[in-house]
C-alpha positions as a Markdown table, in Angstrom:
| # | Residue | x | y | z |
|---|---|---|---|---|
| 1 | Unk | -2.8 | 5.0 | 0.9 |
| 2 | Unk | -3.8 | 4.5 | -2.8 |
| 3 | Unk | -2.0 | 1.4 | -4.8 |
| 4 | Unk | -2.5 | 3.0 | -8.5 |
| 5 | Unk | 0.2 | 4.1 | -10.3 |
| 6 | Unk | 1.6 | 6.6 | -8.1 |
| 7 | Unk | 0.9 | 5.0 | -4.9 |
| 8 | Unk | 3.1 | 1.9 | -6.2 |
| 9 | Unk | 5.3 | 4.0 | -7.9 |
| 10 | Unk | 5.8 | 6.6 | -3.9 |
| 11 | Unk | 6.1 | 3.0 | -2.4 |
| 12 | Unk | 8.9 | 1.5 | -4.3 |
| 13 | Unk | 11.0 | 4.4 | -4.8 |
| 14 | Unk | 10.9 | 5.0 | -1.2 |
| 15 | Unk | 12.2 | 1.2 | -0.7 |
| 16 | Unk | 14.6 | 1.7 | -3.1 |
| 17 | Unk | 16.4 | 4.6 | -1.4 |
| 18 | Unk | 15.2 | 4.1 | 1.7 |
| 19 | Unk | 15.4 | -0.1 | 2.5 |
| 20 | Unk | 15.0 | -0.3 | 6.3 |
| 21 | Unk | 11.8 | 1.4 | 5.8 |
| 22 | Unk | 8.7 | -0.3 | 7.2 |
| 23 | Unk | 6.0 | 0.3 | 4.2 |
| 24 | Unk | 2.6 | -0.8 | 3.6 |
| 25 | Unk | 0.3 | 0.1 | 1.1 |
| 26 | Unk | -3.9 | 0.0 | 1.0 |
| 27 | Unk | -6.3 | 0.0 | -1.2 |
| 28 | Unk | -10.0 | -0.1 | -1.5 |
| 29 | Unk | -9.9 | -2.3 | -5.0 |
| 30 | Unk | -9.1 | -5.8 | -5.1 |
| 31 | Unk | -5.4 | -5.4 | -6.6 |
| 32 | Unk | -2.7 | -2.5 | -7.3 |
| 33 | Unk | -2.9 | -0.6 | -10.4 |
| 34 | Unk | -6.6 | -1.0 | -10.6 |
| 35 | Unk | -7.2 | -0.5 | -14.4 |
| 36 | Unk | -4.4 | -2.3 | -15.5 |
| 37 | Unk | -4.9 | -6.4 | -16.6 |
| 38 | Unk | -4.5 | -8.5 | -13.5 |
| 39 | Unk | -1.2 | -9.8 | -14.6 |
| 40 | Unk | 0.5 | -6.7 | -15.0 |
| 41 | Unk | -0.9 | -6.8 | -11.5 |
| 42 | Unk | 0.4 | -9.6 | -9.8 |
| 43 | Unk | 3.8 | -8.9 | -11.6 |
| 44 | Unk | 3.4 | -5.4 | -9.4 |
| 45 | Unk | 2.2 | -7.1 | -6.7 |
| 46 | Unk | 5.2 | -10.0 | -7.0 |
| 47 | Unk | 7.3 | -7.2 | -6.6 |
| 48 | Unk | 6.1 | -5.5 | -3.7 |
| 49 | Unk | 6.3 | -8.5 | -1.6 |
| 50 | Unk | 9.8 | -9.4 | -2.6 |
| 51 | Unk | 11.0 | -6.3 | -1.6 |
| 52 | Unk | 8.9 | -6.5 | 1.5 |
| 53 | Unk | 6.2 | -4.1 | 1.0 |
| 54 | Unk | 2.9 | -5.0 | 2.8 |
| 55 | Unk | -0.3 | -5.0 | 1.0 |
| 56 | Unk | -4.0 | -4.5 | 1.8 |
| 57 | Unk | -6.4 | -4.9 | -0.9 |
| 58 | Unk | -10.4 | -4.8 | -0.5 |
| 59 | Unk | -9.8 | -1.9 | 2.4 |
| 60 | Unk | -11.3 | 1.7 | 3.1 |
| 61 | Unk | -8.5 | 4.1 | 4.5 |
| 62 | Unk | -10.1 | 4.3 | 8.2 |
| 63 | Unk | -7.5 | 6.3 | 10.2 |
| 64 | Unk | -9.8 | 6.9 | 13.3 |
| 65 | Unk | -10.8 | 3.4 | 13.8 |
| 66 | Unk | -8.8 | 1.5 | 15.6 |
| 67 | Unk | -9.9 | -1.7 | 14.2 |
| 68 | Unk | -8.6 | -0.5 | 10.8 |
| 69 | Unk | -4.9 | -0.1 | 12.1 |
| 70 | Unk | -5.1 | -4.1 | 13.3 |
| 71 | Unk | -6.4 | -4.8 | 10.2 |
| 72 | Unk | -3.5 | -3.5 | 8.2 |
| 73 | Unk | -0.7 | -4.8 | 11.1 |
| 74 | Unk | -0.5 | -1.3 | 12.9 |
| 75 | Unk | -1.8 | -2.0 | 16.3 |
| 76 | Unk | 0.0 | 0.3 | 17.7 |
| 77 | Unk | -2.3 | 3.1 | 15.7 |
| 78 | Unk | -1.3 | 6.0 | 12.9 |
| 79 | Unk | 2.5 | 5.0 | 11.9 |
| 80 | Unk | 4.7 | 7.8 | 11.8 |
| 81 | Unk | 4.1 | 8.8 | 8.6 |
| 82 | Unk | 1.0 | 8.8 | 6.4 |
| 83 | Unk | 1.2 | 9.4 | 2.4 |
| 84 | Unk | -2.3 | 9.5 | 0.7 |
| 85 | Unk | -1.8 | 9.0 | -3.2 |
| 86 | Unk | -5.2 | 9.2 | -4.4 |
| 87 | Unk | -6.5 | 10.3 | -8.0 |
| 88 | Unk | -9.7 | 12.5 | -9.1 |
């Protein structure tokens, strides 16, 4: 949960070491690293999807609504693990 810097930065470490991993990242802005310029961005964003990592942007972390777990490709509900990387 959270695609700013350390949310992208947790997600593609953990793909690096760890490739079989299913991840998905979320985030209640419009794009990762929210207060970077939008092509810095989509380079991020480029990335993520050619290594496979799936993206929700434009959505509230919901974790007791079912809804929110079909929305993101989880119908199954909570995955097994759940990393919230969130700044104050």
């Amino acid at each position: 949960v959270g695609a700013g810097f350390i949310g992208v930065e947790w997600a593609t470490e953990l793909q690096h070491f760890f490739p079989k991993l299913s991840l998905t990242i979320i985030d209640f802005l419009p794009q990762c690293l929210g207060p970077l310029p939008a092509k810095a961005a989509a380079y991020c964003s480029k990335y993520m999807d050619k290594k496979g990592i799936k993206q929700y942007y434009n959505t509230k972390y919901d974790p007791d609504n079912a809804e929110f777990w079909k929305k993101i490709g989880l119908p199954q509900g909570k995955p097994e693990k759940e990393y919230v990387c969130i700044g104050v």
